[in-house]
NURO-725291 format. One record per atom (N, C-alpha, C): residue number from 1; x, y, z; residue in one letter. Coordinates in steps of 0.1 Angstrom, whole numbers, plus 5000, padded with zeros to 4 digits. Atoms other than C-alpha are relative to their C-alpha. Layout:
residues N
NUM/X/Y/Z/A .
...
//
This chain:
residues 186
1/5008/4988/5000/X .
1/5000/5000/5000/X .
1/5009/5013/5000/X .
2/4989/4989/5000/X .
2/5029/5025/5008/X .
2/5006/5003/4985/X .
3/4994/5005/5016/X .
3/5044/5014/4971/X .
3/4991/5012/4994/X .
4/5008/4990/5010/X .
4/5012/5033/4956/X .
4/5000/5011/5003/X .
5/5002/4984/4992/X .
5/5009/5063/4982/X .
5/5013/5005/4993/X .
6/4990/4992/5003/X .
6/5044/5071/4970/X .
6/5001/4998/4986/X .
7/5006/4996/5017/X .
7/5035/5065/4932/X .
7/4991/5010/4997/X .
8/5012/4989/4997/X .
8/5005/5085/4936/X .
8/5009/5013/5003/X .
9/4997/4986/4993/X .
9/5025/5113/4953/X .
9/5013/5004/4993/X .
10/4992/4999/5007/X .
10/5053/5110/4927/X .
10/4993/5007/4985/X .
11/5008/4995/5012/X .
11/5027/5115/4898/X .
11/4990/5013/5003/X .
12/5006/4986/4998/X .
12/5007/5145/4916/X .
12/5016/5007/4998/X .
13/4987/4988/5001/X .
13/5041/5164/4921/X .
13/5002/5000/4984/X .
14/4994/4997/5013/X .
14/5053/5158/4884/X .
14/4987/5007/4992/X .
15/5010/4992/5006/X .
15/5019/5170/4871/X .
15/5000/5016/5006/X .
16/5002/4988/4996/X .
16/5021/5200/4892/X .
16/5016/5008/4999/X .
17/4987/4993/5010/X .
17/5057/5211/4881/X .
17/4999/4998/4987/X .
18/4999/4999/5012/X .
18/5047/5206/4845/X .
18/4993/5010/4998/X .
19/5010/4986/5004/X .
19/5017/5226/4850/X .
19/5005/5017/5004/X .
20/4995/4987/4997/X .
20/5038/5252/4866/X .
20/5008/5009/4992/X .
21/4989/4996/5012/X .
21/5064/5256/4839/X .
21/4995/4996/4989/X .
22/5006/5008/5013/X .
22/5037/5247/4809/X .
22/5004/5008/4989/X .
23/4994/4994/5012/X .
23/5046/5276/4784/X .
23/5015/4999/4996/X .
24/4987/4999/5006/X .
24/5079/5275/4766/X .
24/5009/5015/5000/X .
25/4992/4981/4995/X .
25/5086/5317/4771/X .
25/5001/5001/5015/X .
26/5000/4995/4986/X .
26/5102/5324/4802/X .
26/5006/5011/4999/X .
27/5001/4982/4996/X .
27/5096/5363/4814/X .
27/5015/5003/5003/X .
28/4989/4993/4991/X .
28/5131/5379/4826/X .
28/4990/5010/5004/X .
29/5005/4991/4994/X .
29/5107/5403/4850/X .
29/5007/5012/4998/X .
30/4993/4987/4998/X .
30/5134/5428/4854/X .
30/5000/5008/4987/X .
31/4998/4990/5009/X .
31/5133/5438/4820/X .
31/4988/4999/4992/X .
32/5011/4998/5005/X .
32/5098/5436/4813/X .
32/4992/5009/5007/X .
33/5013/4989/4993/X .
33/5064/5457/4821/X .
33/4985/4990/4995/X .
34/5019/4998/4997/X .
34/5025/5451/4823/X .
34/4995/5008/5006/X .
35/5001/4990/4996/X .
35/5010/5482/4821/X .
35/4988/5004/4996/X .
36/5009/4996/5004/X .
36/4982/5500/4819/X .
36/4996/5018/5002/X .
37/4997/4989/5000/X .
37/4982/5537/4810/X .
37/4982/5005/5000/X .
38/5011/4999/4997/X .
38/4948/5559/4820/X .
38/5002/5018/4998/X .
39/5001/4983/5006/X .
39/4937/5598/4811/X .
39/4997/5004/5008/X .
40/5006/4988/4988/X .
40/4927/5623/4838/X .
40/4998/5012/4996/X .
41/5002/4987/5005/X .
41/4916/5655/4833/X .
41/4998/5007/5018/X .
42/4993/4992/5016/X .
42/4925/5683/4841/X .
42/5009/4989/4995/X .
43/4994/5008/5009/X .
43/4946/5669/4814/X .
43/5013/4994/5005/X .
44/4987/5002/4997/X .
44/4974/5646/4826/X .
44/4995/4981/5000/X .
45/5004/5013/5003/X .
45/4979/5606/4817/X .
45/5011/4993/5015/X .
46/4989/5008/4989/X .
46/4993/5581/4847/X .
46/5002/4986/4994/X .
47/4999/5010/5005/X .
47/5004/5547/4841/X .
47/5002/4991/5013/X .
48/5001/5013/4990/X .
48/5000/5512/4867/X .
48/5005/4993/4995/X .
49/4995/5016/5007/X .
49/5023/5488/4862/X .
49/5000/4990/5012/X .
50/4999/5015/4990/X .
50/5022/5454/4878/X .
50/5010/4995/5005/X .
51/4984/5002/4996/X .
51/5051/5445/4902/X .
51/5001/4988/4998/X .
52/4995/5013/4998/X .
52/5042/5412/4900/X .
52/4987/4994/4987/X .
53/5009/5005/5012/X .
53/5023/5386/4872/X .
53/5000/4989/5001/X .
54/5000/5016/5006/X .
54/5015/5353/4860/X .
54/5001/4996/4990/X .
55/5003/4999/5016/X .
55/5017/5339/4827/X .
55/5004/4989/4994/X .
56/4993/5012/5002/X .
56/5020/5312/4810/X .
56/4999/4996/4982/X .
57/4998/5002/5020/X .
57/5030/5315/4766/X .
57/5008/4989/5000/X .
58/4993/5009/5013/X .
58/5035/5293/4741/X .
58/5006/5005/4989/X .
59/4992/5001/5017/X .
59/5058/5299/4711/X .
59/5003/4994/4994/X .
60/4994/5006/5009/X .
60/5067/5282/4682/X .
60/5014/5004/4998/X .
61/4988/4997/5004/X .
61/5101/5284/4681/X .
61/5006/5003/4985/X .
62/4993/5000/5016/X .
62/5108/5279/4641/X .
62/4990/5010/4994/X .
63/5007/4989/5007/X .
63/5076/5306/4633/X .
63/4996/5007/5011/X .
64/5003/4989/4988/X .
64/5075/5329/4666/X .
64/4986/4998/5000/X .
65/5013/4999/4998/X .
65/5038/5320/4664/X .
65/4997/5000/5017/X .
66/5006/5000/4994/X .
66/5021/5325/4692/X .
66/4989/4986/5006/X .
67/5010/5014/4998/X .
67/5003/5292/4704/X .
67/4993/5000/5009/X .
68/5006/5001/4983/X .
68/4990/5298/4740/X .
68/5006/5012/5008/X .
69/5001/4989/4992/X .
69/4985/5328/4763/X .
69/4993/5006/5010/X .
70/5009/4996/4989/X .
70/4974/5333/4795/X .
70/5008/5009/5005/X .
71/4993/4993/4988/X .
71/4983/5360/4818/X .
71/4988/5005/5010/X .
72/5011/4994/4989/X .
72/4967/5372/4853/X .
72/5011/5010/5007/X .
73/4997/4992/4989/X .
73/4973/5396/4880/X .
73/4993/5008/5010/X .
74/5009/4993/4988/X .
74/4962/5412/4912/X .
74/5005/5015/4998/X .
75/5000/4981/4999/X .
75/4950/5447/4914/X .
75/5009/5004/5009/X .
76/4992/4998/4984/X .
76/4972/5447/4950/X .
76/5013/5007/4994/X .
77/4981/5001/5001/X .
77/5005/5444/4927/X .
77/4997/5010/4990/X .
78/5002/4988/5004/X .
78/4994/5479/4910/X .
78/5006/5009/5001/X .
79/4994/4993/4991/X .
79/5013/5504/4912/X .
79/5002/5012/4995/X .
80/5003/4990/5011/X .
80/5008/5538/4897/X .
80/5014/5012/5004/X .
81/4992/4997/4994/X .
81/5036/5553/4917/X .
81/4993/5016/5008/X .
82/5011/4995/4990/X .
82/5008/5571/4939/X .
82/4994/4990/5010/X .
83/5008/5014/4990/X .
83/5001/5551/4971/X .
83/4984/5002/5000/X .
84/5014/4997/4989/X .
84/4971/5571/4981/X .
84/4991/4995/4985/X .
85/5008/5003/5016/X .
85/4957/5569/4942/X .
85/4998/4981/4999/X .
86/4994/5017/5000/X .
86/4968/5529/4943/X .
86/4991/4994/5013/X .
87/5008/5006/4995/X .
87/4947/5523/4971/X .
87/4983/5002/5002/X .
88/5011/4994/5003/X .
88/4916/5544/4963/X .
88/4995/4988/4984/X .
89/4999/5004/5013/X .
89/4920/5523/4927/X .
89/4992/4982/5008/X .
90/5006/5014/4998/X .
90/4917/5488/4947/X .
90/4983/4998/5008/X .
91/5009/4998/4991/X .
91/4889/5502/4969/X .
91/4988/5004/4985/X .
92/5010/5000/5012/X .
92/4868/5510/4936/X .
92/5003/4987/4995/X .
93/5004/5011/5001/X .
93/4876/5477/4923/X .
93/4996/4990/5008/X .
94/5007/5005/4989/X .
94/4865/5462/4954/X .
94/5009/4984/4995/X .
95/4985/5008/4999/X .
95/4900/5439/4956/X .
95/4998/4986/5008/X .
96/4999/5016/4990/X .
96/4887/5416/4985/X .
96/4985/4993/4995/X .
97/5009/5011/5009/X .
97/4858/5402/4962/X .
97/5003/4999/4983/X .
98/4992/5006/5012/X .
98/4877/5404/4925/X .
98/5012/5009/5004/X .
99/4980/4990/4998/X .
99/4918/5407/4936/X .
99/5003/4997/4987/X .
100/4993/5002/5010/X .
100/4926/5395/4901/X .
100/4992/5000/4987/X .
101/5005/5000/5011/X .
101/4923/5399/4864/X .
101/5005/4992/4989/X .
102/4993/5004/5013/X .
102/4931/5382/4837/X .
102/4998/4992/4984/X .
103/5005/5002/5013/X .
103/4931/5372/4800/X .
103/5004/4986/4992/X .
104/5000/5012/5004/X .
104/4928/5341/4781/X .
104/4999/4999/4988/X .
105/5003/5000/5015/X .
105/4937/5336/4746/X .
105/4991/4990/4996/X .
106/5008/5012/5011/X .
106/4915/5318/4719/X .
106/5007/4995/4995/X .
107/4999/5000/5013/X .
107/4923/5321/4688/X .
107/5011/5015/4995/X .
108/4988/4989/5011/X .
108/4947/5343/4664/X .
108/4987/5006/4988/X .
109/5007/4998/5012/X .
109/4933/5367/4642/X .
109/5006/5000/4988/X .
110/4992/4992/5014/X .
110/4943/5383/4605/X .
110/5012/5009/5007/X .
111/4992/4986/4994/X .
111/4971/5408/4614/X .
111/4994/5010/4995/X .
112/5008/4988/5000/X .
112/4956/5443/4617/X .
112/5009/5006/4988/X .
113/4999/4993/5012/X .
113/4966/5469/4589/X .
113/5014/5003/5002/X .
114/4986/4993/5000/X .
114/4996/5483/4611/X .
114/5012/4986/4998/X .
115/4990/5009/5002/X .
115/5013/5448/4606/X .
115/5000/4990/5009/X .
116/5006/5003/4985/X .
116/5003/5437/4642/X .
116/4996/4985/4997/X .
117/5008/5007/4997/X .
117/4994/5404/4649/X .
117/4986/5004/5007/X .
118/5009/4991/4991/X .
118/4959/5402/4669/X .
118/4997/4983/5007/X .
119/5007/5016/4996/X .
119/4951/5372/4694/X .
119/4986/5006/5007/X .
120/5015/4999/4997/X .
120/4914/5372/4706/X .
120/4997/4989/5011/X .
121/4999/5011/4985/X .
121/4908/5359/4742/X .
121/4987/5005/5006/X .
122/5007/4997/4989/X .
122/4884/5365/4774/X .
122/5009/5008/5005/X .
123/4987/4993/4987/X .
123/4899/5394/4797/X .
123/4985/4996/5012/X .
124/5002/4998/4985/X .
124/4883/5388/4831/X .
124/5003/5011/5012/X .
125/4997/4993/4985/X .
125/4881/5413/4857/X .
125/4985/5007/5011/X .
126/5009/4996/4992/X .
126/4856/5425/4881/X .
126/4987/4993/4999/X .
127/5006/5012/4995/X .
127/4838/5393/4883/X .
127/4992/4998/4986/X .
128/5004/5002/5013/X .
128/4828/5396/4846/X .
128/5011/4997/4989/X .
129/4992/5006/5007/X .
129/4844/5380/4816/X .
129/4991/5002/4982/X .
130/5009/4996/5014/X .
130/4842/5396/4778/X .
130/5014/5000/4993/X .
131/4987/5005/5012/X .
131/4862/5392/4746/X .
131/5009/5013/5002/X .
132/4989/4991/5002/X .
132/4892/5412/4740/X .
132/5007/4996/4990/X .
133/4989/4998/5008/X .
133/4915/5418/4714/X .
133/5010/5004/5003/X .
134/4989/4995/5001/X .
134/4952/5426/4715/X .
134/5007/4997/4989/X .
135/4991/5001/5012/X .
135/4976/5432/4686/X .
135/5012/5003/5009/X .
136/4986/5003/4995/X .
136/5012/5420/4691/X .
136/5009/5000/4988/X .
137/4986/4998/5009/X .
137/5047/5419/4678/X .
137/5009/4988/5003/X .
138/4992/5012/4994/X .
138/5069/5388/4683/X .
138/5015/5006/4992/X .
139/4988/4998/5010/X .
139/5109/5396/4670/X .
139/5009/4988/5012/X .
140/4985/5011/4993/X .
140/5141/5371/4681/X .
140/5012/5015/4995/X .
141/4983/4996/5003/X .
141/5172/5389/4688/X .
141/5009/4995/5008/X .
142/4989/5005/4991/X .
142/5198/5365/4693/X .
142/4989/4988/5005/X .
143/5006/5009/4991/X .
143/5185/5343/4722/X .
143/4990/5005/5005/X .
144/5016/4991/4992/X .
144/5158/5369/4735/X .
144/4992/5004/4989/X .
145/5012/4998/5004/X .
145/5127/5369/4723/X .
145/4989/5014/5009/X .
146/5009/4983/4996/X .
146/5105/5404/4728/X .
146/4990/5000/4993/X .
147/5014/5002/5005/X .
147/5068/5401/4725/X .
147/4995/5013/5007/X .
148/5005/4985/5000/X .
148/5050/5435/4727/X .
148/4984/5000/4994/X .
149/5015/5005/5008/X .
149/5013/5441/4726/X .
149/4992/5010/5006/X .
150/5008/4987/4999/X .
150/4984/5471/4731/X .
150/4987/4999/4999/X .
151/5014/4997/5002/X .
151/4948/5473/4735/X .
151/4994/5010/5005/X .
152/5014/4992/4995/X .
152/4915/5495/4745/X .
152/4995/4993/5007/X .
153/5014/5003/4995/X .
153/4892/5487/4768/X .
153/4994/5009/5007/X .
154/5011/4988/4994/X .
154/4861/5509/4786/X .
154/4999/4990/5010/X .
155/4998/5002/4986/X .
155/4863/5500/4824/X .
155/4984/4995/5001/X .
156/5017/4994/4997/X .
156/4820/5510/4822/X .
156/4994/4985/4995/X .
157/5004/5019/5006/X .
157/4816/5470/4800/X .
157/5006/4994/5007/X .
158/4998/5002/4989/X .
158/4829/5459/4832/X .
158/4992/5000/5012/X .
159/5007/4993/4987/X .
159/4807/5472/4854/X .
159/5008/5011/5008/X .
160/4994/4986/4989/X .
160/4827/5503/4867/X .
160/4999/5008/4995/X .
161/5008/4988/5006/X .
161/4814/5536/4871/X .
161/5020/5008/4997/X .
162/4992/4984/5002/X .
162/4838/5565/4861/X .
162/5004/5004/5009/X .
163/4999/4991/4989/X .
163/4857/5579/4889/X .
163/5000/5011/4994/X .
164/5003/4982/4999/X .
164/4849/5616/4896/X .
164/5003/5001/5014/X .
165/5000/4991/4988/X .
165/4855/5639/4926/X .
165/5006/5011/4995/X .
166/5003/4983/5001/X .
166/4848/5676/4922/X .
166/5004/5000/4985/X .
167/5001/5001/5014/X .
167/4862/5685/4887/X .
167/5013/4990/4996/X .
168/4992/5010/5008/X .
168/4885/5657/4885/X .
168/4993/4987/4997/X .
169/5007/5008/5005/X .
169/4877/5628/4866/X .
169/5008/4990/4992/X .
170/4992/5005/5009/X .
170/4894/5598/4846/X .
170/4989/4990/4992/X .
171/5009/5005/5016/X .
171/4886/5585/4812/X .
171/5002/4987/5002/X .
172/5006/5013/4997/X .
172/4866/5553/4810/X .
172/5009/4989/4993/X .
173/4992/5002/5008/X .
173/4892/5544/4783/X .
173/5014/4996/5008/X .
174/4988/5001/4999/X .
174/4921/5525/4795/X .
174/5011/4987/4991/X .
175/4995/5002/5014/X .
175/4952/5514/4775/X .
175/5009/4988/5007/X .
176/4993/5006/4990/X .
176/4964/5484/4788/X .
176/5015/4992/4984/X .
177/4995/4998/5005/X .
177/4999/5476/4775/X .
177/5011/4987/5002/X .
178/4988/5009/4989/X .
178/5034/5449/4780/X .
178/5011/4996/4991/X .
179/4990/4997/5003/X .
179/5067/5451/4770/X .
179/5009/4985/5005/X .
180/4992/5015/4994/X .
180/5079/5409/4776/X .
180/5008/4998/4990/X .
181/4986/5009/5002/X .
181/5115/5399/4774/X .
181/5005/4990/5005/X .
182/5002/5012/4994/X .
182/5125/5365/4778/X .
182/5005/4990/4987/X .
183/4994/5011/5010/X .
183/5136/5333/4759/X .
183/4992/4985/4998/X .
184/5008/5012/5003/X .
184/5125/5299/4748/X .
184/5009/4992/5007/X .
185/4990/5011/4996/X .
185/5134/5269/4765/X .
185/4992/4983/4996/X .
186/5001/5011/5007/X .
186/5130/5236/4750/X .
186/4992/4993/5004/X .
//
C-alpha cells in the first residue's frame, strides 16, 4: 500500500511542476512591464504597472507564432507610483471580492493593417468575463525573444462607474499595455 501512496504522490508532484512551467517563454521580469496607462483630466495621463504577474506563453520556436497565452494579475500588485491613488484604485475595484484579472487567449486573428498580429481571448476582471482583442509583435534577437502588445478597453463594459471627485475625473478608456523579454526553453 505505501508502494502506491508514493507512486501516487510522485505523479501528483510531476503534474504539478509541468503545469507550473507549461509555456515555453520564460519572462526575465526585470526587463519587462504590464502596464496599463489611464487619462485624467484636468489633462494629465498616469500609468499602473504590475510588480508582480503570472503567465503562461507558448511559442513556436521555428515561426514565433504565438500558440497559447494566458496572463493574470492582482489589482494589489498595481502600482501607479501614487500610494494614496493605488489604494483608492483597489477600493473602487472592490480587491477583496475580484483581487485579480486576467486574460485568456483563443484564437489568432488576420494581422491588423499596422502589421500587428491580433490574438482574441476572454479578459476577466471584476467578476465579469468579455472578449478582447490585443495586437502584438513577436521579433528574436539572438536568444531573447520580445513580445510586445496594446489594447482598449472601457472599464463601464465591466461594470465600473467612472471615477469623479469635484472637477476631476478619469477616462473610462484605459490602455492596457506589455513590453515581455525573455527566451524559449525547450
Amino acid at each position: 500500500m505505501q508502494i502506491y501512496q508514493k507512486a501516487l504522490y510522485l505523479l501528483l508532484a510531476s503534474w504539478t511542476v509541468s503545469a507550473a512551467s507549461a509555456g515555453n517563454f520564460q519572462v526575465d521580469k526585470e526587463k519587462s512591464e504590464l502596464a496599463a496607462t489611464m487619462h485624467a483630466s484636468p489633462s494629465h495621463d498616469f500609468t499602473s504597472v504590475a510588480t508582480d504577474y503570472s503567465y503562461d506563453i507558448q511559442i513556436d520556436p521555428a515561426t514565433l507564432q504565438v500558440k497559447k497565452a494566458n496572463c493574470s494579475f492582482k489589482f494589489s500588485d498595481l502600482d501607479s507610483g501614487k500610494s494614496s491613488r493605488d489604494k483608492k484604485m483597489c477600493k473602487w475595484m472592490n480587491v477583496e471580492k475580484y483581487p485579480t484579472a486576467k486574460f485568456e487567449m483563443q484564437s489568432q486573428l488576420p494581422d491588423n493593417e499596422a502589421g500587428e498580429h491580433v490574438a482574441a481571448g476572454a479578459f476577466t476582471m471584476h467578476g465579469v468575463s468579455l472578449p478582447m482583442n490585443i495586437a502584438y509583435t513577436v521579433e528574436r534577437n539572438g536568444e531573447q525573444i520580445i513580445l510586445n502588445g496594446h489594447t482598449e478597453v472601457d472599464h463601464e463594459n465591466w461594470g465600473l462607474e467612472q471615477v469623479k471627485l469635484f472637477f476631476f475625473s478619469v477616462d473610462t478608456v484605459l490602455k492596457p499595455k506589455f513590453h515581455l523579454v525573455g527566451s524559449l526553453t525547450p
